[in-house]
N, C-alpha and C positions, 0 to 999 in steps of 0.2 A: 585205106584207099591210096593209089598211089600218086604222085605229083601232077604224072600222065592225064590219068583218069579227071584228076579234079582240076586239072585245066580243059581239057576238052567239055567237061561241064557247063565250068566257068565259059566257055565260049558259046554255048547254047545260047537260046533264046531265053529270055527272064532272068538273066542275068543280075540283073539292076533290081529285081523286085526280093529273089534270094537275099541280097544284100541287106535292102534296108529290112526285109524280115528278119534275120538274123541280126543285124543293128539292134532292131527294138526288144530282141528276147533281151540282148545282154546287155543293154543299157539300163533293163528294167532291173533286170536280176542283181547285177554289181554298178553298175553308174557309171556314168559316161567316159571321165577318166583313168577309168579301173578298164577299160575295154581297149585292147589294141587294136590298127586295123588288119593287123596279121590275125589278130583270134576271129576278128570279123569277115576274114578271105576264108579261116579254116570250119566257118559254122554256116556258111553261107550255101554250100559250098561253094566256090569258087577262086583261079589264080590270084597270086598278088597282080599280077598285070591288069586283070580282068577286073577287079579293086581299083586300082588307080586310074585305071583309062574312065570311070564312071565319075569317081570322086575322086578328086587330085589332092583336097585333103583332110585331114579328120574333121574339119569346121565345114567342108562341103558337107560331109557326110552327116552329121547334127543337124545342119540346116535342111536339109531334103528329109533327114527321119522328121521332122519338127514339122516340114510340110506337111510330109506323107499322114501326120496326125489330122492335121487340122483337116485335109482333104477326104481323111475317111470317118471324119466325124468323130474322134475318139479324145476330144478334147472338151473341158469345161464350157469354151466360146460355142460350141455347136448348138447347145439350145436357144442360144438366143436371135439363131436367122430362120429358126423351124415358122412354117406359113401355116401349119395347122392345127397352132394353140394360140389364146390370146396371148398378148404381151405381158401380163401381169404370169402367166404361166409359165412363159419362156425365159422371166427373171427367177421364179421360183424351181427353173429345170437347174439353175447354176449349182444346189445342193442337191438335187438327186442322188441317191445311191450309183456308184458307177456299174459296169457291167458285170451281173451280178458270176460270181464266183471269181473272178478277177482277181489273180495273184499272181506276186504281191500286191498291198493298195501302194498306189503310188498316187503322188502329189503333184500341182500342175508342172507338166513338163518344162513350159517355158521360164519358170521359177528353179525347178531344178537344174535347167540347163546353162541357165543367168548365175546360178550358185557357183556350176563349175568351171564357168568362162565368168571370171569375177571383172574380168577390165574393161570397161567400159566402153572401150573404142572397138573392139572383138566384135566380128562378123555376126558370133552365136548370140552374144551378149544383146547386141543391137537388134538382132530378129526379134529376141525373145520382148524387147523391149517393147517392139513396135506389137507383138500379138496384145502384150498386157494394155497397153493403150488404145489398140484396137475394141479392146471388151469393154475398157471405159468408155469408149464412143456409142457402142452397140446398147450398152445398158441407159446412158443418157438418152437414146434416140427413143428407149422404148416407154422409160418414166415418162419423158416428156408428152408423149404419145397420150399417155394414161392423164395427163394432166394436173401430173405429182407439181407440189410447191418445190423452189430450187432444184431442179433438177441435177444439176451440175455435180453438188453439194450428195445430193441424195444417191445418185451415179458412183460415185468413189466410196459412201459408208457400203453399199452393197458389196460393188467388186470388193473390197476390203474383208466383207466376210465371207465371200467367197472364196479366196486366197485361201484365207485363216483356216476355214474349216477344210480344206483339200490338203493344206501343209501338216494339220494336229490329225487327219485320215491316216496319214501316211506313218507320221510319229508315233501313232498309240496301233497301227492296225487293225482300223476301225474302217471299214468303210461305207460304213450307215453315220457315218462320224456329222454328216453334212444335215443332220434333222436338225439339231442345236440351234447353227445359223441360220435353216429354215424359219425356224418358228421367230427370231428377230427381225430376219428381211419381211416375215409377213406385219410385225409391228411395226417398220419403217414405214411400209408400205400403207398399212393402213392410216398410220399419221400424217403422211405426205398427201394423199389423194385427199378433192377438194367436195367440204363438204354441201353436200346437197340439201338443199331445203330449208339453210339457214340464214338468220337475215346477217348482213353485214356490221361490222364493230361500228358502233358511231362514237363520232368525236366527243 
């Protein structure tokens, strides 16, 4: 294809959507620092102009694919705002199997992405931050709900194996890997929730 061609592309309409598609093939495939945004203008297709007039720089570009996740649902945090499972189901959606055939397995993005933006003060780093603290809120809002003891407490062991089982998915290429931590969060779960029908400890 010639320079021509793939800048007049690049000036069409969906410009911006080629991109971050082509972002997330090669983000997934080689990792985020292994992708230039020249390899990401030549898969996209589209100009380096037509690249940088979108994203001005490779941490815009992370943080919009990182959106573009969360927006289209294809992130760990999504089962837990769904309005047409209980709450006690929407914690136990965080190990689901991902979309099945799905390759490679990958592990939660914002965790990968916090790996390759290690400094703390980092644009990608700080997103990624605020999703993972996000789900500890989202998963407290929902124990709490259920009428789990500490929630707080019981909020961070779940996220926790949540994490774990998406991070050791990715590491073994397992992506049914998330039953393991199932079957714990459902013993968390059960020990936390208040029991019924029982009289109270007396002094």
């Amino acid at each position: 294809m010639s320079a021509t061609t793939t800048a007049s592309r690049g000036r069409g309409r969906g410009g911006r959507e080629r991109i971050l598609a082509a972002a997330a093939r090669l983000f997934a495939t080689q990792g985020i620092n292994a992708t230039g945004m020249e390899q990401v203008a030549e898969e996209a297709p589209v100009s380096k102009r037509t690249l940088y007039a979108h994203f001005r720089t490779k941490s815009d570009l992370v943080i919009a694919h990182l959106q573009d996740l969360v927006a289209s649902g294809a992130t760990l945090e999504s089962a837990l705002t769904r309005e047409d499972i209980s709450p006690r189901e929407r914690i136990l959606g965080l190990f689901d199997r991902p979309v099945p055939d799905a390759a490679p397995v990958r592990g939660c993005p914002f965790i990968d992405a916090a790996a390759e933006f290690p400094a703390p003060e980092s644009a990608v780093h700080a997103y990624a931050r605020e999703q993972k603290l996000q789900m500890v809120r989202l998963v407290t809002a929902l124990v709490t709900e259920l009428g789990c003891r500490e929630p707080a407490a019981l909020a961070e062991q779940l996220v926790t194996l949540a994490d774990g089982a998406a991070s050791r998915a990715m590491v073994l290429g397992d992506a049914d890997y998330g039953r393991h931590a199932r079957t714990a969060a459902e013993t968390l779960l059960s020990h936390a929730l208040p029991k019924h029908g029982t009289e109270p400890d007396r002094p």
